[in-house]
C-alpha positions as CSV (number, residue, x, y, z in Angstrom):
1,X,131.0,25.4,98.1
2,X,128.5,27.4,96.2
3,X,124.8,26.2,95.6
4,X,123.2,26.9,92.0
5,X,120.7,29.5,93.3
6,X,123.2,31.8,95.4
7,X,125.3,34.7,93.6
8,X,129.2,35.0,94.4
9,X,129.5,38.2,96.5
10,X,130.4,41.1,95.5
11,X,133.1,43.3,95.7
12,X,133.5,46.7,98.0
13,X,134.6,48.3,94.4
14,X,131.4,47.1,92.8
15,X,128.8,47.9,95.3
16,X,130.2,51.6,95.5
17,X,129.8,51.5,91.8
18,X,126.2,50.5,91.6
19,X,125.7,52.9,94.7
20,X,127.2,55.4,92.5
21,X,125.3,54.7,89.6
22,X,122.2,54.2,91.4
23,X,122.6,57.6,93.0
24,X,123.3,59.2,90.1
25,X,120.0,57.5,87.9
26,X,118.1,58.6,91.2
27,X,119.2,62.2,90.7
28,X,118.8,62.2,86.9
29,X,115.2,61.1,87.9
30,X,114.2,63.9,90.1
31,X,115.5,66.5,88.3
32,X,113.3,65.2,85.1
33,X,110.5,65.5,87.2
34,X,111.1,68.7,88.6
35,X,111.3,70.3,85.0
36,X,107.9,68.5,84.4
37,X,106.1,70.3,88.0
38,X,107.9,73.8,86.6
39,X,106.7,73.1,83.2
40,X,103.2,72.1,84.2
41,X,102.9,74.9,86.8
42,X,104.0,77.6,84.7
43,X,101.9,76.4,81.8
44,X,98.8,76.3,84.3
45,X,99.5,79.9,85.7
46,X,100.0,81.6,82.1
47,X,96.4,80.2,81.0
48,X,95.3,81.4,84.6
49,X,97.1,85.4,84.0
50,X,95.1,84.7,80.8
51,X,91.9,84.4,81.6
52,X,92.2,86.8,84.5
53,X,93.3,89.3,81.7
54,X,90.2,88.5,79.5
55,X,87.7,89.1,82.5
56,X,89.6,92.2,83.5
57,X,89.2,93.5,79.3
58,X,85.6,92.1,80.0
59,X,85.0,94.1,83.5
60,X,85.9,97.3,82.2
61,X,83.6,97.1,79.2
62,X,80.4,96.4,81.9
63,X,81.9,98.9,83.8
64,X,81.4,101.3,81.0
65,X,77.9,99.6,80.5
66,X,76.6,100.3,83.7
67,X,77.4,104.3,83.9
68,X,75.6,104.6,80.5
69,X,72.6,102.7,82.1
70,X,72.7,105.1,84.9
71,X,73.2,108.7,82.7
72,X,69.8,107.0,80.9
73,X,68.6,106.2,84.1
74,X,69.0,109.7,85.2
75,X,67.5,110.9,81.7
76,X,64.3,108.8,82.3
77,X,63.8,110.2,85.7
78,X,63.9,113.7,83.8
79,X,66.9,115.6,83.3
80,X,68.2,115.9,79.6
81,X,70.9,112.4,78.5
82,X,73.9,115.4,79.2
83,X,73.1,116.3,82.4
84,X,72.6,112.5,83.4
85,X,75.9,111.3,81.5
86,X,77.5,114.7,83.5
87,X,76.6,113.6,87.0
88,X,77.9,110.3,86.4
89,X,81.2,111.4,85.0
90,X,80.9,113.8,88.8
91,X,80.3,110.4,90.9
92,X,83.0,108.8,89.1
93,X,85.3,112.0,89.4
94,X,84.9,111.6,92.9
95,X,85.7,108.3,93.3
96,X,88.8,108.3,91.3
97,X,90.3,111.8,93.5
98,X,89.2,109.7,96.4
99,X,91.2,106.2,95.1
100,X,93.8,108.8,93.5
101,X,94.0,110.2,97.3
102,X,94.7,107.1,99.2
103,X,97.3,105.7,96.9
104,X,99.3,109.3,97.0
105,X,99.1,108.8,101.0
106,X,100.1,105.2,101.0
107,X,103.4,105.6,98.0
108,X,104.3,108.7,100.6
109,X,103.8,106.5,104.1
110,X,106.4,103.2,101.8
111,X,109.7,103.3,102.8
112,X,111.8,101.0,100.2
113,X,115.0,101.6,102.0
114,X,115.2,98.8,104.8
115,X,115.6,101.7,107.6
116,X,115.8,99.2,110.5
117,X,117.9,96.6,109.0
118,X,120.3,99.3,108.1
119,X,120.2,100.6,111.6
120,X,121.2,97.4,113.1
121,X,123.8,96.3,111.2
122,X,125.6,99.8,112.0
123,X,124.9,99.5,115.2
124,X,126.5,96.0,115.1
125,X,129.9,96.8,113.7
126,X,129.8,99.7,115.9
127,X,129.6,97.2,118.5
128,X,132.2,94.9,117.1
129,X,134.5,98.0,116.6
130,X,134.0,98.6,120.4
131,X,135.0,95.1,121.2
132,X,137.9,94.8,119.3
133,X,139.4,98.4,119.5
134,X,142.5,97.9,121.9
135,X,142.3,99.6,125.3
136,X,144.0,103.0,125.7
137,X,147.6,102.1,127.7
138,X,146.7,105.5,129.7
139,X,143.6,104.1,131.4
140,X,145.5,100.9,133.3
141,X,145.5,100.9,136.8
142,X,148.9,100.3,138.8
């Protein structure tokens, strides 16, 4: 006897169903709002590369700022504008061998081959070989 507030039970059939369908709304879901975090991040980071590209246009414009300031710096101490606009071009010829320098050291010190990794997977089928090579019938004793 069934009261008016209590549901007839359900069948094994139907509850794997709704599990199913559940499961499957549940998935649906999450992937929906996975697309959104990728969408919003990548959004986020282009505007980001953005304005780091503006300040880096910006930079190199002060940059070119300040070594005119300092050739006219060096003209007011009293050398001629060339002279002054020559000894910064020397500093910064300097500076870029010196940069120039260090990355030619550094791209010759990179390895890109993966030396060790290499070296141990030869030396592990080398070893596996070893193991499964049969024993020479010669070297039994009696």
């Amino acid at each position: 006897m069934t009261t008016g507030n209590q549901t007839p039970e359900r069948t094994i059939g139907q509850l794997v169903s709704d599990v199913t369908t559940d499961m499957s709304t549940i998935v649906r879901s999450e992937i929906e709002l996975a697309k959104t975090e990728v969408t919003e991040g990548v959004t986020k980071l282009g505007k980001g590369i953005v304005f780091f590209a503006i300040a880096g246009v910006l930079a190199l414009y002060m940059l070119g700022l300040l070594l005119l300031a300092g050739a006219w710096g060096i003209e007011a101490a009293g050398l001629p504008m060339w002279a002054g606009l020559l000894i910064v071009s020397g500093v910064l010829l300097l500076i870029i061998g010196g940069l120039g320098l260090a990355g030619y050291l550094q791209v010759n010190k990179a390895q890109p081959k993966p030396v060790k990794a290499i070296n141990n997977a030869e030396q592990t089928v080398n070893s596996l070989k070893a193991a499964v090579k049969p024993q020479d019938k010669g070297t039994t004793a009696a």
